[in-house]
N, C-alpha and C positions, 0 to 999 in steps of 0.2 A: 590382615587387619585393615580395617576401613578408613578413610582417609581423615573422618572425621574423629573417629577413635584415635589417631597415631597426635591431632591436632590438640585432642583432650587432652591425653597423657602429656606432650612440649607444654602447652599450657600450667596444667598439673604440678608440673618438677620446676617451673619458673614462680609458679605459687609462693610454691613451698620455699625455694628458696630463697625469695624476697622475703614471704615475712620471719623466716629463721632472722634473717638479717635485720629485721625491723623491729622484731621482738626483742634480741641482743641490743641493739642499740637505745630499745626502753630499757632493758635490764644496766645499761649505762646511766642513762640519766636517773635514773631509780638510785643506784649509787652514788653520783655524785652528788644527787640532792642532800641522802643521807649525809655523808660525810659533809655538806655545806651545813645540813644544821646542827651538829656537833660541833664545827669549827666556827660558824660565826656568831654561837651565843653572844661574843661578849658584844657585838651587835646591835642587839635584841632590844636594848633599851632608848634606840632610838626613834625619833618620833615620825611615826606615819601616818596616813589617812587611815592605811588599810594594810596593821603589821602584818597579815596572811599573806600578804602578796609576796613576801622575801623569797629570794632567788632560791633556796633550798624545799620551801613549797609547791614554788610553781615546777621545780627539775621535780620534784616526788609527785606532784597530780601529772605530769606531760609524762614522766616513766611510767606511772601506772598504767592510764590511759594506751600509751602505746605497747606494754608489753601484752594487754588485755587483747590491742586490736592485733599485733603480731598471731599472738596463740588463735583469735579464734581465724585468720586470715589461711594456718599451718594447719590446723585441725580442718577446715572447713574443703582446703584443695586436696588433703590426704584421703580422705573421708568421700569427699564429692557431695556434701550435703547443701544442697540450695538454701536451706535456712539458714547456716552459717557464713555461706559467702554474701546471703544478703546482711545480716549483723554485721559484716563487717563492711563491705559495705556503704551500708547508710555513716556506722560509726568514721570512717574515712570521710566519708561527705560531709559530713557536720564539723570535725577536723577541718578541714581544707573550709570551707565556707568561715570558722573559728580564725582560720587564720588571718584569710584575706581581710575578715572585719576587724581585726586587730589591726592589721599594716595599716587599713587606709585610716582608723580612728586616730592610730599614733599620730602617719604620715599628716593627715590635715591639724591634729592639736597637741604637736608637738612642744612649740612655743609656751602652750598652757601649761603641757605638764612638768614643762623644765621649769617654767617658774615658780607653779606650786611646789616641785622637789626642795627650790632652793629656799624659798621662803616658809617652807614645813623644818628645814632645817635649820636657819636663822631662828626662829622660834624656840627649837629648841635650843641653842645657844641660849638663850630669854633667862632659861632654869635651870643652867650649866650647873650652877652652886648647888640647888638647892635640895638634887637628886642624886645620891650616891649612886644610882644605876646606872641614869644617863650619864652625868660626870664620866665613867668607867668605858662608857661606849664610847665617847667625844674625843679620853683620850686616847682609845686604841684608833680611832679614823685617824687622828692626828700625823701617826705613825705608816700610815695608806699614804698614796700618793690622792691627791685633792680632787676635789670633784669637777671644775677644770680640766684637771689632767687627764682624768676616766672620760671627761664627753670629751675632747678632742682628739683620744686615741680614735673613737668611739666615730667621730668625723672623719678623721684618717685613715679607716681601717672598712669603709662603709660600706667600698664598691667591693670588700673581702665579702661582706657579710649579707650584701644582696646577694652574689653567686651562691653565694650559700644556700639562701634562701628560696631563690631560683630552682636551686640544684634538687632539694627538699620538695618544693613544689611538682618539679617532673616526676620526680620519683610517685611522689602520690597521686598522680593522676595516671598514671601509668598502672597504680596498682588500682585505680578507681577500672581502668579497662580491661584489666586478667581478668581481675572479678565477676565483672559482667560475663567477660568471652565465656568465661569459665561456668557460669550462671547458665547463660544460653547451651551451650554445650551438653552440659549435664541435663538440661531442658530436651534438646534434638535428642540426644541419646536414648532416654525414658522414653518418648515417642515414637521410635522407631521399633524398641524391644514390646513395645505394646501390641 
């Protein structure tokens, strides 16, 4: 077996079982989103800019998303099809470019968004009385620990949730380079059998 054969196949089985792993872990978030939007209906009637964004949404579009790019990541290294490791790909690339525009959008208008949260919520307070729904929502948060308390854990807990993030990040660019290796591989190979 050819040296760059034996390089394809180590490639191949690292493929596959990164995105077995990445796939699973969307089929996580795909769950708990579910289970978030069955639990935090009573939620629902609080006032947002943009109610879609709830944390049970955004785990149900990032599960989907990632289970889509897991599967075609596992089919495309099993298979060795060039069209599906570029699909995936590009999809990881726009991923990871998603990300990074999100961190820095937060990181620079953070300030902003804290006080539009608080002042979207103030607001609602306005029409506590007047909404049986909100009412309902207002007081199960009551019942939560404050919003205060959520951003200072939130403070507390931040250099956790960079490593995280960090950790997230390698991993995906890591899989941005099997892909490729994997790409080219498949590439020399067909070339050579020509």
């Amino acid at each position: 077996m050819p040296v760059s054969r034996r390089c394809l196949c180590c490639v191949k089985y690292l493929m596959f079982v990164f995105n077995l792993v990445f796939w699973l872990g969307g089929c996580g978030l795909f769950g708990v989103g579910v289970w978030l939007s069955f639990t935090q209906t009573e939620f629902s009637s609080l006032p947002l800019s943009f109610p879609s964004l709830s944390a049970a949404n955004l785990l149900l579009v990032a599960g989907g998303i990632t289970m889509i790019t897991g599967f075609l990541g596992c089919l495309g290294a099993l298979k060795e099809q060039r069209c599906l490791l570029v699909m995936f790909f590009v999809i990881l690339l726009l991923l990871v470019l998603t990300e990074v525009t999100l961190t820095l959008v937060i990181h620079i208008f953070h300030d902003k968004l804290d006080s539009k949260a608080q002042g979207e919520l103030k607001e609602g307070m306005k029409i506590y009385k007047s909404e049986p729904g909100l009412k309902q929502s207002w007081d199960n948060v009551q019942k939560m620990p404050c919003y205060q308390k959520a951003r200072q854990w939130l403070l507390d807990n931040i250099s956790s949730v960079l490593i995280f993030g960090v950790c997230i990040g390698v991993v995906q660019i890591l899989a941005l380079v099997f892909s490729m290796l994997m790409y080219c591989q498949i590439l020399c190979a067909e070339k050579h059998l020509d």
